[in-house]
C-alpha positions, 0 to 999 in steps of 0.5 A, a space after each residue: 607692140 600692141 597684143 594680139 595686132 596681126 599684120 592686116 591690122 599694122 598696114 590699115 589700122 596702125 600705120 597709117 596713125 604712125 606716119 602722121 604722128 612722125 611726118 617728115 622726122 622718122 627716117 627708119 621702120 623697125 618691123 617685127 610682125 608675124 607671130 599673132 598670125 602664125 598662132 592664128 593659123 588663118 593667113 597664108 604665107 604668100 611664098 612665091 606669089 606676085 602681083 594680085 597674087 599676094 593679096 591677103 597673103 601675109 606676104 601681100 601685107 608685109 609687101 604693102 607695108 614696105 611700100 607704105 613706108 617707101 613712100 613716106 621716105 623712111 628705110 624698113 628693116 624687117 626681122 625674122 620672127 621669133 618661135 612659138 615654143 607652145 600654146 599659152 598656158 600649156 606644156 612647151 612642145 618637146 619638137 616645136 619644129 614638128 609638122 602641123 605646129 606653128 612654127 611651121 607657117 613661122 617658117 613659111 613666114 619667114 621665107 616670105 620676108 626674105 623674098 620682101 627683102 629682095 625684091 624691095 631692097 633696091 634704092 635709097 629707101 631699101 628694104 634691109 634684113 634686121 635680126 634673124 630671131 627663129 634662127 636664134 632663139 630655135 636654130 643651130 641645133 640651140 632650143 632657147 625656150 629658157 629666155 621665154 617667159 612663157 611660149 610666146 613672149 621672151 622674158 628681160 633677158 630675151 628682150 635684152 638680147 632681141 635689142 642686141 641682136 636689132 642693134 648689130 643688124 643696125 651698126 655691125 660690130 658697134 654692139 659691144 660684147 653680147 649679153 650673157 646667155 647660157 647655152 646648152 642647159 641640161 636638167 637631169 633628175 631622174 634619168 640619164 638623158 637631158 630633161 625634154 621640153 627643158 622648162 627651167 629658165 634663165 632671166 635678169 636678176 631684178 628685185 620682184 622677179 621670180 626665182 623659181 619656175 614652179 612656185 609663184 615666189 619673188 626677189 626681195 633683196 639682191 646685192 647691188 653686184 648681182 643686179 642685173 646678172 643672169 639668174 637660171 631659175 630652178 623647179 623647187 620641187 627637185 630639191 630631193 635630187 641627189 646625182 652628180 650631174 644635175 644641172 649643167 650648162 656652158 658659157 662663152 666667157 670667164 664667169 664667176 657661178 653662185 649658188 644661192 643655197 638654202 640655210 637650213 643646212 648645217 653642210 652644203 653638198 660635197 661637189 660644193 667643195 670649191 666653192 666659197 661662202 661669201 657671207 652674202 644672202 639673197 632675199 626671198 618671199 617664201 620659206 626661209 627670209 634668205 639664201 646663202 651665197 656661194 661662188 666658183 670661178 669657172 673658164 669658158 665651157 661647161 658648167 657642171 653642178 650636183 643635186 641640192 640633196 646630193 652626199 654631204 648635204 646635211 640634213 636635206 635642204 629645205 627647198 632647191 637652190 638657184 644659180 647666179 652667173 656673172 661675166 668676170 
């Protein structure tokens, strides 16, 4: 990808250079093109259009593209382009599908693929759908800002599961299980209700990664058995949160959850009864050199786990904890 490329620029800039680097042994195009124009907000969708019609139309340029790489012999896939989930730098939108926001020439966006699909998928150099990433990251009634790094760029474990999606939209069923992703995450401090827009997120567990969403700390030191695993960043400043019902999400598999507790606490909070310390820590750059490492076996479905500071904690933490899941 090169940052802040639009789709003019892909068809008369960029791929023209692209061709002649891989002339007669590229036989397959993976486009993924939309986002810099929707956050632009100045190229209209095309929907519908035809012939002369779509000239200078997001349609019109996605056309011309797929003709392009027809010519050259080589099968396009096309995806559907991811959500904007806010502006950079901003709060995330509480309603990202809300009128007069991105997403709504996304979702024009998107339409005008679809009818690219069908109306050049015939022949030996088709044009074939890739993955539908609006639908997964902001469909089925599932927000998925959490695998965002920020409001427009997901973060290693979005990225993980965009190759996953692209790999069954090539090979059917030849992906493997799907990575691991939590699913209906519920953040609840103050009120009753789930926090909205929900800004913890959840990411690969890697040393120099963040772990938290609100302080610019980092991972020093994993156990090599997490490495890689999913790890669902909290907001330090909610370490005094005291309800039950805190954190909650579900999981489509068996998993082991760990909790990453801060050591200053001579008891860990009483909704901690089940789970076991194992003698592990997890490194980190801020406050206290580790955290103590708690784990729980849970089944597929909901996860529900208490505030760091809820009855049994004692004295109160010092700094919020963090959770590691890791498929069993």
């Amino acid at each position: 990808g090169i940052p802040g490329e639009r789709s003019d620029g892909l068809l008369i800039d960029r791929l023209p250079s692209i061709l002649e680097r891989h002339a007669g042994t590229a036989s397959l195009a993976l486009l993924q093109i939309g986002t810099n124009d929707a956050n632009k907000n100045e190229l209209l969708a095309g929907t519908g259009c035809s012939g002369a019609a779509c000239d200078g139309t997001f349609k019109g340029y996605v056309k011309d593209t797929v003709l392009t790489l027809q010519g050259a012999g080589i099968k396009p896939y096309i995806a559907r382009i991811p959500p904007i989930f806010g502006r950079v730098g901003r709060a995330p939108y509480s309603d990202p599908t809300a009128a007069g926001l991105p997403n709504e020439r996304v979702i024009a966006y998107n339409e005008a693929i679809e009818e690219v699909i069908g109306e050049f998928g015939a022949g030996e150099f088709g044009t074939q759908a890739g993955p539908d990433f609006f639908g997964f990251f902001l469909g089925d009634g599932e927000n998925r800002l959490s695998l965002f790094d920020d409001n427009i760029h997901p973060n290693g474990l979005g990225y993980q599961l965009m190759a996953w999606l692209w790999h069954e939209s090539l090979r059917p069923g030849g992906s493997g299980p799907r990575p691991l992703v939590l699913e209906d995450i519920c953040v609840r401090t103050t009120r009753n209700s789930c926090r909205n827009p929900m800004v913890y997120k959840q990411s690969l567990m890697e040393t120099g990664n963040p772990y938290y969403v609100d302080r610019d700390v980092v991972l020093t030191d994993i156990p090599a058995t997490l490495e890689g695993s999913v790890i669902l960043r909290t907001a330090n400043d909610d370490k005094t949160v005291t309800r039950s019902d805190y954190l909650e999400f579900t999981v489509d598999r068996d998993v082991d959850v760990y909790v990453a507790f801060p050591p200053n606490t001579t008891t860990v909070p009483d909704w901690m009864a089940g789970f076991e310390n194992t003698g592990e820590t997890l490194g980190v750059s801020a406050g206290a050199p580790t955290l103590n490492l708690y784990r729980a076996a849970f089944g597929q479905g909901q996860v529900r786990l208490g505030g760091p500071a809820a009855t049994g904690a004692n004295p109160t933490p010092s700094n919020n904890y963090v959770v590691i899941v890791v498929p069993r």
